[in-house]
C-alpha positions in Angstrom: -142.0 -101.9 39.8 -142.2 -105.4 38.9 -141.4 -106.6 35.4 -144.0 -107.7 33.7 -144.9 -111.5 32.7 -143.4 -111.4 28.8 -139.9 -109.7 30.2 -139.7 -112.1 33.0 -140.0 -115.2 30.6 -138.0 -113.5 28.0 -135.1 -113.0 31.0 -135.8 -116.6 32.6 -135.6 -117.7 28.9 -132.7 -116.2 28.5 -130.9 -117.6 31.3 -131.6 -120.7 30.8 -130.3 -120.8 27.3 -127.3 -119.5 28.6 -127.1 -121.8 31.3 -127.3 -124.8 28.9 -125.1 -123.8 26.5 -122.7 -123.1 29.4 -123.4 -126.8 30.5 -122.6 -128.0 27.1 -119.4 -126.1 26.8 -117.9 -127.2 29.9 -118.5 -130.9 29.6 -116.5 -130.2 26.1 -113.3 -129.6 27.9 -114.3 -132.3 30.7 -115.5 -135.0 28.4 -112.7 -134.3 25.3 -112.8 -137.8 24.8 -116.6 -139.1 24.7 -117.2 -135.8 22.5 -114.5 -136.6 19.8 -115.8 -140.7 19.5 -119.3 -139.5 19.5 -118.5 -136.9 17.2 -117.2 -139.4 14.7 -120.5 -141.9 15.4 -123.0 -139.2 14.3 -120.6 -138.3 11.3 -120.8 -141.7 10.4 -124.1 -141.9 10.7 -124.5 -138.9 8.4 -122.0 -140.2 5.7 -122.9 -143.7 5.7 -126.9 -143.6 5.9 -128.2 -140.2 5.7 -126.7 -138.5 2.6 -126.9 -141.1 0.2 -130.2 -141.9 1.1 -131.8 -138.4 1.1 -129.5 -136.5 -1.4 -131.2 -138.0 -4.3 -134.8 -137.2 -3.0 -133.9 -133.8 -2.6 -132.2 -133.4 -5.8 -135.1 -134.8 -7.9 -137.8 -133.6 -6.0 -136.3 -129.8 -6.3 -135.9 -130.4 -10.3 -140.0 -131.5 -10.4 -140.5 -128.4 -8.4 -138.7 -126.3 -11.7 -140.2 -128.4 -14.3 -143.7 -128.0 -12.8 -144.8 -131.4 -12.1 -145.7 -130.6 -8.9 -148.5 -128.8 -10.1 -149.0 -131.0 -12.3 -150.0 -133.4 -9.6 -151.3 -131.0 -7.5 -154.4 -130.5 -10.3 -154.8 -134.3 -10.7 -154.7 -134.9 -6.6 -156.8 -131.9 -5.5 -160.4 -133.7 -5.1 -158.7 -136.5 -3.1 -155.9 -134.2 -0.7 -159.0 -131.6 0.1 -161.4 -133.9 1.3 -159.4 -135.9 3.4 -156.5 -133.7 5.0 -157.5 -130.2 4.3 -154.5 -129.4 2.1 -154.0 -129.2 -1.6 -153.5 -131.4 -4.1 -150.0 -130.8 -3.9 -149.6 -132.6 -1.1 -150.4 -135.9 -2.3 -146.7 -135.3 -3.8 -144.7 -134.4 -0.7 -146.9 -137.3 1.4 -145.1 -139.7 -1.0 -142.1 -138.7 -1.0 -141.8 -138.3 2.3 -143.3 -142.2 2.6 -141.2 -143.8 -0.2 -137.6 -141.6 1.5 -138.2 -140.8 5.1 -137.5 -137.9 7.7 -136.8 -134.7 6.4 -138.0 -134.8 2.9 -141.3 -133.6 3.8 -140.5 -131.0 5.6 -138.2 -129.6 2.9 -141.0 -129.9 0.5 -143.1 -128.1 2.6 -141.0 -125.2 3.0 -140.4 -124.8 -1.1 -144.4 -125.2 -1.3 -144.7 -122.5 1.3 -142.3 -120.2 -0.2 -143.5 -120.6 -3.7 -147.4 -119.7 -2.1 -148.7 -123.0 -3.1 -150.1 -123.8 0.6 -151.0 -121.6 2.9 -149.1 -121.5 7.0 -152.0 -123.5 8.6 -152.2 -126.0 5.4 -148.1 -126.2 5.7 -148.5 -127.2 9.4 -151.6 -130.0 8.5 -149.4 -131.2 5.7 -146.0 -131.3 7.7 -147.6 -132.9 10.6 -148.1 -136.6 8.5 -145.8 -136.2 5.9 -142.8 -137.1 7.7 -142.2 -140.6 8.5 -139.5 -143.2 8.7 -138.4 -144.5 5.5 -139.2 -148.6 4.8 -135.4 -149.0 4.6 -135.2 -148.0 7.8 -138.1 -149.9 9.5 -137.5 -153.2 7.7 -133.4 -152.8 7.0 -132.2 -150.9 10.4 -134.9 -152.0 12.9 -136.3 -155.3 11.5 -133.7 -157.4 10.0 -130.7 -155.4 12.0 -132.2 -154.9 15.4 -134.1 -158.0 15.3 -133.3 -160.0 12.9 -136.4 -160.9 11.7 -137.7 -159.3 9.2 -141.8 -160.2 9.6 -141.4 -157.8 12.3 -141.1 -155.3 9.9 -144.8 -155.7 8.0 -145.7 -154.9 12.0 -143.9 -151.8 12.0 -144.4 -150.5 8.5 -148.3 -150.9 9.0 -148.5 -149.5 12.4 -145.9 -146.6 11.8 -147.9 -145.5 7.9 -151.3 -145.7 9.2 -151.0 -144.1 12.5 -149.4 -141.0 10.4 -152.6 -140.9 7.8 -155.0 -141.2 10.9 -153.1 -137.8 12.7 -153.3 -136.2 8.4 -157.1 -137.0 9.3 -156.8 -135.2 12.8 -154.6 -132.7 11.9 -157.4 -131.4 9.0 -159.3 -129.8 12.2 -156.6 -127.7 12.8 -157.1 -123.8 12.5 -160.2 -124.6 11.2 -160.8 -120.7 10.2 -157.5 -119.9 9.0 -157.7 -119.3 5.1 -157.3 -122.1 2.3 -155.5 -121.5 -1.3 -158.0 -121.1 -4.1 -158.9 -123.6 -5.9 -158.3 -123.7 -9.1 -161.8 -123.3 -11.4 -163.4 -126.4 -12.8 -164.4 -125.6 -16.3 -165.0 -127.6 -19.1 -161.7 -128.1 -20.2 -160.3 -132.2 -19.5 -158.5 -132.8 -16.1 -155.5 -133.7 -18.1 -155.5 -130.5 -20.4 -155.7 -128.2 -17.1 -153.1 -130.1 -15.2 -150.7 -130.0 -18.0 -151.7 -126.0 -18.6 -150.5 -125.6 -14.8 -147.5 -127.3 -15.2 -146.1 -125.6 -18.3 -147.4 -122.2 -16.9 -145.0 -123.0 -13.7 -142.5 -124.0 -16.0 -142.5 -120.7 -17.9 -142.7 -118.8 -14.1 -139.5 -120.4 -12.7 -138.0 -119.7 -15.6 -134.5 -121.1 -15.5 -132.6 -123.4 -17.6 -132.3 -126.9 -17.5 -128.7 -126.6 -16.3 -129.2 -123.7 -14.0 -132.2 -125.6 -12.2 -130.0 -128.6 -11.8 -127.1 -126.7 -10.2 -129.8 -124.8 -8.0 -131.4 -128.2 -6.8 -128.1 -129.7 -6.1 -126.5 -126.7 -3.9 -129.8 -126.6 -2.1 -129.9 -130.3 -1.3 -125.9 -130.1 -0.4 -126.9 -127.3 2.1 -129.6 -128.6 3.6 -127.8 -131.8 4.2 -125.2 -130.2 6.0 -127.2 -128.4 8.0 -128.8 -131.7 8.6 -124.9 -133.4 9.3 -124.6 -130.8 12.0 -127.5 -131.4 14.1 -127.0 -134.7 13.9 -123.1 -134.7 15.3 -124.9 -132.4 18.1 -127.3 -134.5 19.4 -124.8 -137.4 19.4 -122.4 -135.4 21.3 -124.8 -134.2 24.1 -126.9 -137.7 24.6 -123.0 -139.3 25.4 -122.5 -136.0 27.5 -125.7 -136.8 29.1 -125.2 -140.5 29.8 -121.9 -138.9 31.5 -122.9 -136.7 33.7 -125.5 -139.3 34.9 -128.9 -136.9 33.6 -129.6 -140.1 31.7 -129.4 -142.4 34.8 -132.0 -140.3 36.5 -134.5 -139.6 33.8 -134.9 -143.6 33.3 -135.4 -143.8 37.5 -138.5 -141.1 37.0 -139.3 -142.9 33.7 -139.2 -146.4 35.4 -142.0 -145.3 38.1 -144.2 -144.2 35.4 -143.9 -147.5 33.7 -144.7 -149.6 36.7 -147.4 -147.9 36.9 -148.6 -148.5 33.7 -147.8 -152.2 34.4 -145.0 -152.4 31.7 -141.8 -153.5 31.7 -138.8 -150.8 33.5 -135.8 -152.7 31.4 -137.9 -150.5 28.4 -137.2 -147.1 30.1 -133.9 -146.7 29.1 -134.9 -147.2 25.7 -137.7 -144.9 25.5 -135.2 -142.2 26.9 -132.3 -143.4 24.3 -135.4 -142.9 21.6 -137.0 -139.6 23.0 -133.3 -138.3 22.0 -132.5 -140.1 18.4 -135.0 -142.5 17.0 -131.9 -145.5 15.7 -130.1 -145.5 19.7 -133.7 -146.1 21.1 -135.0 -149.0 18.8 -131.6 -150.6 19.0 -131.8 -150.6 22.9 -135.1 -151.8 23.0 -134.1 -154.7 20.6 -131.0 -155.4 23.1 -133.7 -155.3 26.2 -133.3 -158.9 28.3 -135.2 -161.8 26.9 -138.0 -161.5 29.9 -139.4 -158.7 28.2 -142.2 -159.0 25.9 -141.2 -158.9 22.2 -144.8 -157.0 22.0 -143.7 -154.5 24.1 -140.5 -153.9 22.8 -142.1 -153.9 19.3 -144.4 -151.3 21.2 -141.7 -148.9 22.2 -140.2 -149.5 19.2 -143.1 -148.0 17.5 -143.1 -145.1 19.6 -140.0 -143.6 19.1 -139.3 -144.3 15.5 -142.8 -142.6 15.2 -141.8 -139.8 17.4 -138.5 -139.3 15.3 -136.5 -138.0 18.3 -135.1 -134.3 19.3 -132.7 -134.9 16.7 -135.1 -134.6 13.8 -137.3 -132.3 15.9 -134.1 -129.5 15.6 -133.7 -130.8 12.1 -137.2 -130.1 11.3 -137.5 -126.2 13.6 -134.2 -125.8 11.6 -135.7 -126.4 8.4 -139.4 -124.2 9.1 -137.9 -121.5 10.5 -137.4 -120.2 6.5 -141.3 -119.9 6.7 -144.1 -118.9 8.9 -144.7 -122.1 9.6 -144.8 -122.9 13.2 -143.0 -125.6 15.0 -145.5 -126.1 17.8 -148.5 -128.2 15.8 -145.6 -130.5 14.2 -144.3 -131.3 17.7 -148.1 -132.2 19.1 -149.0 -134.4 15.8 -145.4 -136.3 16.8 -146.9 -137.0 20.2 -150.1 -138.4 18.6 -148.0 -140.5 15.7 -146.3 -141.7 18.8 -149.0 -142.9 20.8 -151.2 -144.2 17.8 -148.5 -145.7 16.6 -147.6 -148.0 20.1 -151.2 -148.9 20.6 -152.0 -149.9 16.7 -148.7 -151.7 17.0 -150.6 -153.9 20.7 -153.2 -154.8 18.3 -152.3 -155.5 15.3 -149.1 -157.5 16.0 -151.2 -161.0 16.5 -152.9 -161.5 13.9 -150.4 -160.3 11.2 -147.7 -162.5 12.4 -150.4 -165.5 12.4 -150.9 -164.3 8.6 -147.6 -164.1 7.5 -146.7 -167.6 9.4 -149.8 -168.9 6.9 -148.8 -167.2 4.2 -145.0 -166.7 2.7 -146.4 -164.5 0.0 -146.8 -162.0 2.7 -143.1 -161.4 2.7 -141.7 -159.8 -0.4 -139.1 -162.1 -1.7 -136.5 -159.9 -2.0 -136.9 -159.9 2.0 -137.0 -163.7 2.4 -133.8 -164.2 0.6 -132.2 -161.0 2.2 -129.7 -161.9 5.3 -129.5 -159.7 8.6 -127.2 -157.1 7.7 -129.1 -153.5 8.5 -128.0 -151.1 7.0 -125.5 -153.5 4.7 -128.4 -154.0 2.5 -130.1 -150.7 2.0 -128.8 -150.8 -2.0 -130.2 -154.5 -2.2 -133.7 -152.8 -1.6 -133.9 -149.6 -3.2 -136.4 -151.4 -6.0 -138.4 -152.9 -4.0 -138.9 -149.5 -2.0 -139.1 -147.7 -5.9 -141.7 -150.3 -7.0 -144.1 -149.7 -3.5 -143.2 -145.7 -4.1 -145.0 -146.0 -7.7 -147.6 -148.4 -6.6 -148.4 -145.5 -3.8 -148.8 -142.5 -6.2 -150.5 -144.9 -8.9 -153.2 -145.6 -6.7 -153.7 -141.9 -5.6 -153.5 -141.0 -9.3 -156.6 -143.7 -9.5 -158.8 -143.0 -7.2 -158.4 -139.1 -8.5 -158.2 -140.1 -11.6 -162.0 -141.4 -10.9 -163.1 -138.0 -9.2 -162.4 -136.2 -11.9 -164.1 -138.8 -14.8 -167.4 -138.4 -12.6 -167.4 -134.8 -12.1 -166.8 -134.2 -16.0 -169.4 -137.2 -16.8 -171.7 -135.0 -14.5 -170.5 -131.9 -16.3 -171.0 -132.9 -20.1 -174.5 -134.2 -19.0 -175.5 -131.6 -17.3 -177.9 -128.6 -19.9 
């Protein structure tokens, strides 16, 4: 009797698990050196860039979880999240933050929205699907000014990287279009202000711990998470220099290279989209090194790409993170594909004409970039205002345009017999 098609997968599954991590452990002992420098890169990289940049997002986005503001937000943002993206108002908060900080602190607020039943699976995996994107430090300190060194590039990046994310939110809102939505809360006659501040004391009174205990909670949970975080991150270090090794890498860029001269563009970039399908910084640093005879457009392209696709790394990062919930891992991995692809093509036509704007117009370039030399990641403190002032500017304007919605509907309400 033959086994039937789930046990053979499970058992073909299961071997080739078994087979990898048997791979893995082996080039360990063959490779003791390339694992123990590469080791200390990704640790570096986590010390140096990761935890102080996402340490403090986590922290203070866990103690306006507590204090209730994100319901707070989620009452004032409801008529404009809805709408547009098919998730709560809510989500206008972790969109944000996940803008104004970078990879991972989405995700994380998805999960504590999920577990506290704030969002439902199939709103989890609309809202997860947008709201995680490359922090500005990284596109215009890491990539722009460090890779580059030019920092115009950046406004091409920034632009083509945000909006190609809010188009796949506007995709993403047809997904599971029958699954079932949180209720809304009930419009009565009561001012948008009163109801969003009666939501966020009543969330204040559930959670119900003190100021101090709430604190220690948010900073064991960021402290864990970041760890976990560390971990994958020495991983994925560790097997892309077994890789390049053992000569896997060598031949994936051979098949890649046939597809791209296909596509008519340039094979010196296959290496890089490789580098980048792995970790996002190794990818846009290689396509920055690429030889001058390649077209700064198409390395700008690639670039594009993999910073949008945010590399396996994250990707295990991320499964790491939803795997608390029942949110599923597959719809986050097909909006990456689309962020990546939008991403690279919005990036072929839109690189023209705002680099004939910004060479016509200085005031285009913040100043604080202007003035700011090419170091990388050397100046990431230098920025963190600028970055604070766009992150304000960002909710401001979705507070307006809500804050509109809501004037109109109780205009219509008060005038209505």
């Amino acid at each position: 009797m033959k086994p039937r098609p789930p046990v053979l997968r499970a058992r073909l599954q299961s071997a080739a698990l078994g087979t990898v991590s048997l791979f893995l452990l082996c080039s360990l002992i063959i490779f003791p050196e390339q694992v123990f420098h590469s080791s200390l890169k990704g640790l570096k990289i986590w010390w140096d860039v990761v935890l102080p940049a996402l340490l403090p997002f986590f922290i203070a986005s866990e103690i306006m979880l507590g204090f209730g503001m994100v319901h707070f937000f989620g009452v004032l943002l409801e008529p404009l999240m809805r709408p547009l993206f098919r998730v709560p108002g809510t989500g206008a908060f972790v969109m944000a933050m996940a803008f104004a900080s970078g990879y991972l602190v989405g995700p994380k607020l998805t999960v504590r929205l999920r577990e506290q039943k704030l969002i439902t699976r199939s709103e989890g995996e609309r809202l997860v699907s947008f709201a995680n994107t490359a922090g500005p430090l990284f596109l215009f300190g890491a990539i722009a000014v460090g890779f580059f060194h030019d920092v115009t590039l950046g406004v091409t990046i920034a632009v083509a990287h945000y909006s190609a994310s809010l188009i796949v939110g506007l995709l993403m809102r047809f997904h599971d279009p029958a699954a079932p939505v949180t209720e809304t809360a009930a419009v009565d006659s009561r001012f948008f202000l009163f109801r969003a501040l009666q939501a966020m004391h009543r969330a204040r009174l559930k959670d119900g711990r003190s100021v101090g205990q709430l604190m220690g909670n948010a900073v064991s949970s960021a402290i864990q998470t970041l760890l976990v975080v560390g971990g994958f991150i020495v991983l994925f270090s560790v097997l892309m220099s077994i890789l390049g090794q053992v000569g896997i890498t060598r031949m994936l860029t051979a098949g890649i290279g046939v597809l791209f001269t296909f596509l008519h563009l340039p094979v010196e970039l296959a290496p890089s989209l490789i580098a980048g399908t792995l970790e996002t910084t190794l990818g846009a640093q290689s396509a920055s090194q690429a030889p001058e005879t390649v077209n700064l457009l198409h390395k700008l392209a690639v670039v594009s790409a993999v910073t949008a696709w945010s590399g396996l790394s994250v990707h295990a990062q991320v499964a790491s993170i939803l795997s608390k919930t029942d949110i599923r891992y597959t719809p986050y991995c097909i909006a990456r594909l689309m962020h990546g692809c939008l991403a690279a093509v919005i990036t072929l036509v839109i690189h023209k004409p705002v680099q004939q704007y910004m060479a016509q117009s200085n005031t285009a370039i913040p100043a604080i970039f202007r003035d700011a030399p090419s170091g990388g990641w050397a100046q990431f403190w230098e920025w963190t205002d600028f970055i604070g002032i766009r992150f304000f500017a960002f909710m401001g304007t979705l507070l307006a345009v809500a804050v509109v919605i809501h004037l109109v509907r109780y205009a219509r309400m008060k005038s209505s017999p």
